[in-house]
C-alpha positions in Angstrom: 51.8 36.7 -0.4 49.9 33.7 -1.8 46.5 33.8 -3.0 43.7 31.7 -0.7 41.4 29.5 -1.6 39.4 30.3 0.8 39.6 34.1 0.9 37.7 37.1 2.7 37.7 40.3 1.2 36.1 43.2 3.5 35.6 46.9 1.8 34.9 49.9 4.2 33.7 51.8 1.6 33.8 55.4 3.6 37.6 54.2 4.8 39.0 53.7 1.2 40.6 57.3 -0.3 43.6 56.2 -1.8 42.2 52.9 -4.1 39.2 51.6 -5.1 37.4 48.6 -5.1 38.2 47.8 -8.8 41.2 48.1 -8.7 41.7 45.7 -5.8 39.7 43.2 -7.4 41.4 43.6 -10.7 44.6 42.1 -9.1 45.6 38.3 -9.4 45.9 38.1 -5.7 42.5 38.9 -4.8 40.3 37.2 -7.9 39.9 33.7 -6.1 37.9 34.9 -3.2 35.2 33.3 -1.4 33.4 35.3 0.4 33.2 39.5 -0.4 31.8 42.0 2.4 30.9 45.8 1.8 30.4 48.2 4.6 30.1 52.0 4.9 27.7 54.9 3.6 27.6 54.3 -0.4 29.6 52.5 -3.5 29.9 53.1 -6.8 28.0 51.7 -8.9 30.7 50.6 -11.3 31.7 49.0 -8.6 29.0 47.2 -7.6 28.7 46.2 -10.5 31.7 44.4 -10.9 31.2 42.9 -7.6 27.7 41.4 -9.0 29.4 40.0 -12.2 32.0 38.1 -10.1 29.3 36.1 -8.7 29.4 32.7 -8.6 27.6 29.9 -7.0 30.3 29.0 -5.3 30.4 32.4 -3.8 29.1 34.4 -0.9 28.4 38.4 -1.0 27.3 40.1 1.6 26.4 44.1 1.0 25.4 46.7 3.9 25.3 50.1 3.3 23.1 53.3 4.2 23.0 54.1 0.2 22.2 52.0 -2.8 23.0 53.7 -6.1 19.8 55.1 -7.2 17.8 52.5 -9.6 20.6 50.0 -9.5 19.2 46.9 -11.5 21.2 43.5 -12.2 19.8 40.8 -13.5 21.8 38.4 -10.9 19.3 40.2 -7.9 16.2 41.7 -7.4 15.1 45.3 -7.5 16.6 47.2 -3.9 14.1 49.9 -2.7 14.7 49.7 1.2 14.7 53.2 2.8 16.9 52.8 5.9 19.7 50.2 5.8 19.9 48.7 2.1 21.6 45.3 2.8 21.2 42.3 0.9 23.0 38.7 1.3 23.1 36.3 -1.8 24.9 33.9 -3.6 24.4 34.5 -6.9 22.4 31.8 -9.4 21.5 29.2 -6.8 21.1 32.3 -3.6 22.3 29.4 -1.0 21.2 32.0 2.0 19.2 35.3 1.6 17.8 37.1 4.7 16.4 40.6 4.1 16.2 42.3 7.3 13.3 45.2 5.4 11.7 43.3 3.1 8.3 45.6 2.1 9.1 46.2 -0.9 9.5 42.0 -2.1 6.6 40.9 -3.9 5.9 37.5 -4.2 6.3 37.5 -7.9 10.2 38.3 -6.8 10.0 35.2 -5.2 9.6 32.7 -8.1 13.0 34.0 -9.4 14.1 31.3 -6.1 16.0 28.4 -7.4 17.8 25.9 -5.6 18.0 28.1 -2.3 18.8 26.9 0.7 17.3 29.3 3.8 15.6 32.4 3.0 14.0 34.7 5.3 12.1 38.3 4.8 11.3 40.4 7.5 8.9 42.7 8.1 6.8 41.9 4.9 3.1 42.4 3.8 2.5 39.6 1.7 -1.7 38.4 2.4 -3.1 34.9 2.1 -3.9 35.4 -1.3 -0.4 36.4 -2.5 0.4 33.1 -0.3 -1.2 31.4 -2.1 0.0 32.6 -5.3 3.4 31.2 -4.1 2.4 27.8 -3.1 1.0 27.0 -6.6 3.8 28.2 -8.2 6.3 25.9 -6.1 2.9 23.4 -6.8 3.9 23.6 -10.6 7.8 23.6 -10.4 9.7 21.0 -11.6 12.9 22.0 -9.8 13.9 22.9 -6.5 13.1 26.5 -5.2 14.4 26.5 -1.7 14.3 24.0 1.5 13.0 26.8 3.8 11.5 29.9 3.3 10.1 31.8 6.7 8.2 35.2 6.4 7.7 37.3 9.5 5.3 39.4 8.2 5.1 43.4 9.3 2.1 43.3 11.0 0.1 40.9 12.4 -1.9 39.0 10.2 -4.5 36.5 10.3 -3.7 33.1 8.5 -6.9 31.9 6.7 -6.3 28.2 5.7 -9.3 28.4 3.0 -7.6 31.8 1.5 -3.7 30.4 1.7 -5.0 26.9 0.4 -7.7 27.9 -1.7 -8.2 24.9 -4.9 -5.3 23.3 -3.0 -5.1 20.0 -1.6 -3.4 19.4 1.5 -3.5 17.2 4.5 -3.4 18.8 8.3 -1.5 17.2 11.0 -0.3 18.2 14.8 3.4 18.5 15.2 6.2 19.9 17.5 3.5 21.9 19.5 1.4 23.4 16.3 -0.5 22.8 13.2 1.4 21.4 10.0 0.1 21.6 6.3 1.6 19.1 4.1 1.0 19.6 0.2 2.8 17.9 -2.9 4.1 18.2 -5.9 2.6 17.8 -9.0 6.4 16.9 -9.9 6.6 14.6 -7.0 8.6 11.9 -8.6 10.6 14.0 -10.5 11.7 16.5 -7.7 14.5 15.6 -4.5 11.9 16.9 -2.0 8.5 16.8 -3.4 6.5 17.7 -0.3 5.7 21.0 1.9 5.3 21.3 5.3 3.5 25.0 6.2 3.0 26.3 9.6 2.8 29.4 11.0 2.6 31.0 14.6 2.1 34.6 15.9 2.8 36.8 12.6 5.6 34.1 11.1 5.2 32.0 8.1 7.2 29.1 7.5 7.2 26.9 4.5 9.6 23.7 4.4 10.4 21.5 1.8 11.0 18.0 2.5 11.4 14.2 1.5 9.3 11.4 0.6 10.9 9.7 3.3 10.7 12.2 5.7 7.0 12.0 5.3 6.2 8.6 4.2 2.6 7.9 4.9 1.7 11.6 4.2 3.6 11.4 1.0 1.4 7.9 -0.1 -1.7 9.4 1.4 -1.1 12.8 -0.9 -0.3 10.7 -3.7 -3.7 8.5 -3.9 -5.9 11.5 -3.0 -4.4 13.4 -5.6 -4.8 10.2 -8.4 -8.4 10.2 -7.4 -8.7 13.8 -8.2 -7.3 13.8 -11.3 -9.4 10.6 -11.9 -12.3 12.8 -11.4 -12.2 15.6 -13.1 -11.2 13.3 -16.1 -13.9 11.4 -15.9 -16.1 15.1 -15.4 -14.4 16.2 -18.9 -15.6 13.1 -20.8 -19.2 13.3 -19.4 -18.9 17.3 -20.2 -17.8 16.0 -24.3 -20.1 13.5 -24.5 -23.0 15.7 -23.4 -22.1 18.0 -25.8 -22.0 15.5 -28.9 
């Protein structure tokens, strides 16, 4: 037996009585894997956590199980707290893929953690506009790449309020592929690969794309000047504001 480049490893955790996962992983065989799968009722934690260390951007894990060691913590992933099915799909340090089939207990804070990601997804969530917000600024301020698509069906329906979601934002409005479209940029917008944002949302889902310049061109020049002429503004506010004072 050769070892793949391009190996699958699947663990049926409830299945496996005579070895453990460790000790599979620990041989030369079975180190160069791609992508790791864990089914069945529980793990040990040691074993998870050697599973989490092994991470690698290069690598996919994918992890369903009906029990999560109680108050497991990694710094590689976020907090699990799902009552049913605790599942979670990453690839560690970039997370090229995440979708979180119960994802109630996220909070948006968990979110900024997101860093050159590729699709994420939460289901049934209860982030508000305001929390939205919170998000948007924060990709707003970042001068790297969070994630291309991030879509949030959201738990219960909810009623999008542009002034709440884009409160002290600026943001042009457009009608595309049969609904509304929210374009924002950057404040990093020359440094970044896709400085632009393209929100919509429809029923109870939220969808938040990140894009390029030349995706977008005229939006992207229109955003540009508008946002010049803001900041022109408000500088020319702060030296009336120092003069006055002297």
């Amino acid at each position: 037996m050769f070892p793949s480049s391009n190996l699958i490893l699947s663990f049926y955790s409830h299945k496996m009585k005579s070895t453990n996962i460790k000790d599979i992983l620990s041989n030369p065989l079975f180190r160069e894997w791609k992508f790791l799968r864990v089914f069945g009722k529980q793990i040990e934690q040691t074993d998870l956590e050697l599973i989490i260390d092994m991470a690698e951007s290069n690598r996919k894990i994918s992890i369903q199980l009906e029990k999560f060691p109680v108050d497991f913590r990694h710094e590689k992933v976020l907090e699990f707290k799902m009552p049913i099915l605790e599942q979670f799909i990453l690839q560690a340090f970039e997370f090229s893929e995440i979708e979180y089939d119960v994802a109630d207990w996220v909070r948006i804070e968990d979110l900024f953690s997101l860093r050159n990601s590729s699709i994420v997804t939460l289901c049934h969530n209860e982030f508000n506009c305001s929390e939205l917000n919170e998000l948007i600024c924060f990709w707003k301020n970042c001068n790297y790449s969070m994630f291309r698509q991030l879509t949030i069906h959201m738990k219960q329906e909810i009623v999008f309020a542009t002034n709440m979601i884009f409160d002290e934002i600026v943001y042009l409005e457009t009608f595309r592929n049969g609904r509304n479209e929210y374009i924002l940029l950057s404040h990093h917008c020359d440094d970044v690969e896709r400085p632009l944002a393209v929100i919509s949302w429809m029923g109870s889902s939220f969808q938040m794309l990140t894009i390029g310049r030349e995706e977008y061109p005229d939006e992207f020049e229109t955003l540009k000047t508008i946002v010049s002429k803001e900041i022109y503004k408000l500088t020319n506010r702060r030296l009336e504001f120092l003069n006055k004072a002297r």
